[in-house]
C-alpha positions, -999 to +999 in steps of 0.1 A: -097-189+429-128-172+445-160-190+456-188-183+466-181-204+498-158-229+506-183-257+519-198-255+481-163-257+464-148-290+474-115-269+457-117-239+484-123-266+509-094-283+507-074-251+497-055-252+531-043-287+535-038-288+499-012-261+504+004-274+531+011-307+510+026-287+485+043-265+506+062-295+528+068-315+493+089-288+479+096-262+507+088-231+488+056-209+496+057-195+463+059-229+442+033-243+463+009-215+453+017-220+416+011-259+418-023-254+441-030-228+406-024-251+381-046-276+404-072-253+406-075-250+363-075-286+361-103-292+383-119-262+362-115-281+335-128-313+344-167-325+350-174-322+386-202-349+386-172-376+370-150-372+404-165-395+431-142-384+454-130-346+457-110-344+483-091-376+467-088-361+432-071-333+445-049-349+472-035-369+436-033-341+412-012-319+438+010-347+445+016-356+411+023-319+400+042-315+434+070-345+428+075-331+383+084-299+401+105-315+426+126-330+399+129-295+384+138-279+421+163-309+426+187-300+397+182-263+407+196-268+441+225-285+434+234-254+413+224-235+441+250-209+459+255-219+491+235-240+518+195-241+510+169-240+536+131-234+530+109-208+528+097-191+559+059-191+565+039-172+587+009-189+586+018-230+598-012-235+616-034-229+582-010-253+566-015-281+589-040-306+581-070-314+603-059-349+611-041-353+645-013-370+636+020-366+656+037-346+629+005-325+617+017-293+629+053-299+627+064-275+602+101-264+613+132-265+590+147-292+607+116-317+595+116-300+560+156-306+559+152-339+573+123-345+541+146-329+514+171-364+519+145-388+512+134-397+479+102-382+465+083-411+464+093-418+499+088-380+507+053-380+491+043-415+507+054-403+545+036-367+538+005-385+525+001-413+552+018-402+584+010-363+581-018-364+564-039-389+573-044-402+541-055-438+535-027-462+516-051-465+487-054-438+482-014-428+484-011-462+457-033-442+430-016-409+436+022-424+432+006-453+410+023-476+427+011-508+452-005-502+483+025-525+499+049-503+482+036-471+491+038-488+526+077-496+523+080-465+507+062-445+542+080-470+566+115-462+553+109-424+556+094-430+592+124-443+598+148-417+587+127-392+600+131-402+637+164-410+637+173-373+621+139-358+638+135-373+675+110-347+676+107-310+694+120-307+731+114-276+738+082-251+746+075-224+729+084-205+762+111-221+762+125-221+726+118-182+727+135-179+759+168-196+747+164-172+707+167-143+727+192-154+750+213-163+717+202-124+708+216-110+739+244-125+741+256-114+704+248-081+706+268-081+739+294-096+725+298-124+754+314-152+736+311-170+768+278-163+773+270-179+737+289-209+737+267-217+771+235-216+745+251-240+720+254-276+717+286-292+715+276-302+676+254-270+667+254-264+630+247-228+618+231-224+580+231-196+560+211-189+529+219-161+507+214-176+475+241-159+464+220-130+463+235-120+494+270-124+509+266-157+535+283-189+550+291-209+515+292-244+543+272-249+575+292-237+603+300-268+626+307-273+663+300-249+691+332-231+692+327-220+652+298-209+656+305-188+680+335-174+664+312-169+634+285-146+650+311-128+671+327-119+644+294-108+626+286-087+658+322-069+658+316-057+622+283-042+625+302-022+657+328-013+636+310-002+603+286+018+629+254-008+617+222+001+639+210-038+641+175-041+655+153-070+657+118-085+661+103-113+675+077-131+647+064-166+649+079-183+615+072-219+604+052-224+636+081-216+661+092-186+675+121-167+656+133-132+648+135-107+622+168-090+618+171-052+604+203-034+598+202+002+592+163-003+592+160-028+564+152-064+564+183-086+563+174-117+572+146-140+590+169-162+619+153-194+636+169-222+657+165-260+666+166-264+700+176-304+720+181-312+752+178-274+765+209-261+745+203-244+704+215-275+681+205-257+647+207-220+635+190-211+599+194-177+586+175-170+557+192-137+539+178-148+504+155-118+496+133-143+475+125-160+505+112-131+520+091-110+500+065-133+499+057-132+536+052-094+533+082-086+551+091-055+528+060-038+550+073-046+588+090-019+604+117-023+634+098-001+653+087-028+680+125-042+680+152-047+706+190-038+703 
């Protein structure tokens, strides 16, 4: 997809936003790189001087290929072992559009959870308009549907998006501050001192893919989850695991990469409301790693 610059290829232009569309339409890094691929041939393939408007062609053809492989995904995940949560990304702010919308650099699981309930004409519609800046006309030819449709479609999202999303709380000082507390207090083994980091409903997800043993439910209420990584943390004690870990900024937020015995074992990130962790996702699904280059990071930098 090279060029010789990116202000004369209207493609390489839009390359970033493009991907971020696909990326917060499906959740996966990797199938947002094949769709942006399969973009790029079609605009090879295709008269430049018949496309009036670029940026507008592009915006369509990635939604349209985005939502036929979110049907695909769809029926995948509901054969899939164990909870789901997306792909980790290192690089949010190149995923983020250049509008300024309030959720324009929101890219943390609990939005991309929050998008996987709607429906993906609502999800494509909300990503479109309210992320993305883009004009309802615009949304009407990509979905092929009326403008005032596309606008119940967007309104509807909105609305279950801030009732399930109230938006972030925290600062990144802050959010940081309370990840490694949650660390600490594991590796210390002070039960007391975790359940102080939790909120009465914090939900803990786990996503091994059944590639790797993990939680086959969330993990509900403070007390379980407690219990849960307790338990984890008394295990890699008594099997003699070295565990070591490293701070990264993932989707945007801060979170941690965890190594056992000097291998990668999972990427860990939390929500965090009201001052006190509310969500927990542990990615353990080796798919969802390698693609962030993981395989070359070395513990070396980590904390016990």
């Amino acid at each position: 997809m090279s060029a010789p610059s990116h202000d004369s290829d209207p493609f390489q232009h839009a390359r970033p936003r493009l991907l971020g569309l696909a990326y917060r339409m499906l959740g996966s890094r990797a199938d947002a790189e094949d769709i942006l691929q399969d973009a790029w041939l079609r605009y090879q393939g295709v008269d430049p001087d018949g496309i009036d408007n670029p940026d507008a062609w592009l915006t369509t053809v990635v939604t349209r290929l985005s939502l036929d492989r979110l049907k695909s995904a769809r029926v995948q995940r509901e054969v899939y072992v164990g909870p789901w949560l997306p792909e980790p990304v290192v690089d949010a702010n190149g995923m983020s559009p250049e509008s300024a919308t309030e959720l324009a650099d929101d890219l943390s699981f609990a939005l991309l959870l929050t998008l996987e309930r709607l429906t993906p004409a609502e999800r494509a519609a909300f990503l479109l308009h309210d992320v993305f800046d883009t004009p309802f006309a615009t949304v009407a030819a990509a979905l092929e549907r009326s403008e005032a449709a596309c606008r119940q479609l967007a309104s509807r999202a909105r609305k279950a998006v801030r009732q399930a999303h109230p938006g972030q709380q925290a600062t990144d000082a802050d959010h940081l501050a309370l990840l490694q507390q949650f660390v600490v207090a594991i590796g210390s083994g002070r039960t007391e001192g975790l359940m102080q980091l939790l909120a009465t409903d914090a939900i803990a997800y786990a996503d091994g893919g059944g590639v790797r043993i993990s939680a086959l439910n969330p993990i509900r209420g403070r007390t379980n989850v407690a219990r849960f990584y307790m338990g984890l943390a008394r295990k890699f004690i008594t099997r003699g695991t070295e565990a070591t870990m490293r701070t990264i900024v993932l989707n945007g937020r801060p979170a941690v990469l965890l190594f056992l015995d000097g291998q990668l074992d999972q990427a860990l990130n939390i929500d965090v409301r009201d001052g006190l962790i509310n969500r927990i996702y542990s990615v353990r699904n080796p798919e969802k790693l390698t693609h962030l280059g993981m395989q070359e990071i070395t513990p070396t930098d980590a904390a016990h």
